[in-house]
C-alpha positions, -999 to 999 in steps of 0.1 A, spaced: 0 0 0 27 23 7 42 22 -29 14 39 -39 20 74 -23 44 97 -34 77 102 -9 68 135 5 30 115 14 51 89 29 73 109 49 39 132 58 23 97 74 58 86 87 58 117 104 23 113 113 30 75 127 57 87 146 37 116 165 12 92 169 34 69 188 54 90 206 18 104 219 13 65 228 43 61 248 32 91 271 -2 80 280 15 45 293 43 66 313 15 88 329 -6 53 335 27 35 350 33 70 367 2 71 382 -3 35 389 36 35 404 26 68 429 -7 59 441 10 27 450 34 40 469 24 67 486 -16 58 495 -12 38 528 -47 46 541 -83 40 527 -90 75 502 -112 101 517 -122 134 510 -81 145 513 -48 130 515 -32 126 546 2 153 554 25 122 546 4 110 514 3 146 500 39 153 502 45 115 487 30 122 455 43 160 451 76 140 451 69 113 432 54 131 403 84 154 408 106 130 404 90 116 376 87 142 357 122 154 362 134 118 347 111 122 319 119 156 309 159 142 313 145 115 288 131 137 262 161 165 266 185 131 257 165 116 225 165 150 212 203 156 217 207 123 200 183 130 169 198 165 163 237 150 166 227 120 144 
């Protein structure tokens, strides 16, 4: 099917693919993320609010993960611009 599109419609839907993918990839990170937090730092049966322990758990959780996945994306794109 693909030899039927020009190369600039191929490289629009490769582009597309790879958007689309990428997109993909985050939604399971925030899943695991979430998943991996609530986990972690919910000891308690969930109320109306966190407890002072349970609060300050996720802030730093979801600090932490998003400081590692911002290192993630700063590191693919250091690698596609140098390659």
């Amino acid at each position: 099917m693909a030899d039927r599109f020009d190369d600039a419609t191929q490289k629009e839907l490769q582009a597309f693919l790879d958007r689309e993918q990428a997109q993909a990839r985050v939604q399971q990170s925030i899943h695991t993320f979430t998943s991996m937090c609530w986990d972690k730092c919910i000891t308690g049966t969930p109320s109306t609010r966190f407890s002072r322990g349970e609060e300050s758990c996720l802030v730093n959780c979801v600090d932490r993960f998003l400081d590692t996945s911002l290192f993630i994306v700063k590191k693919i794109e250091s690698q596609r611009q140098g390659a």
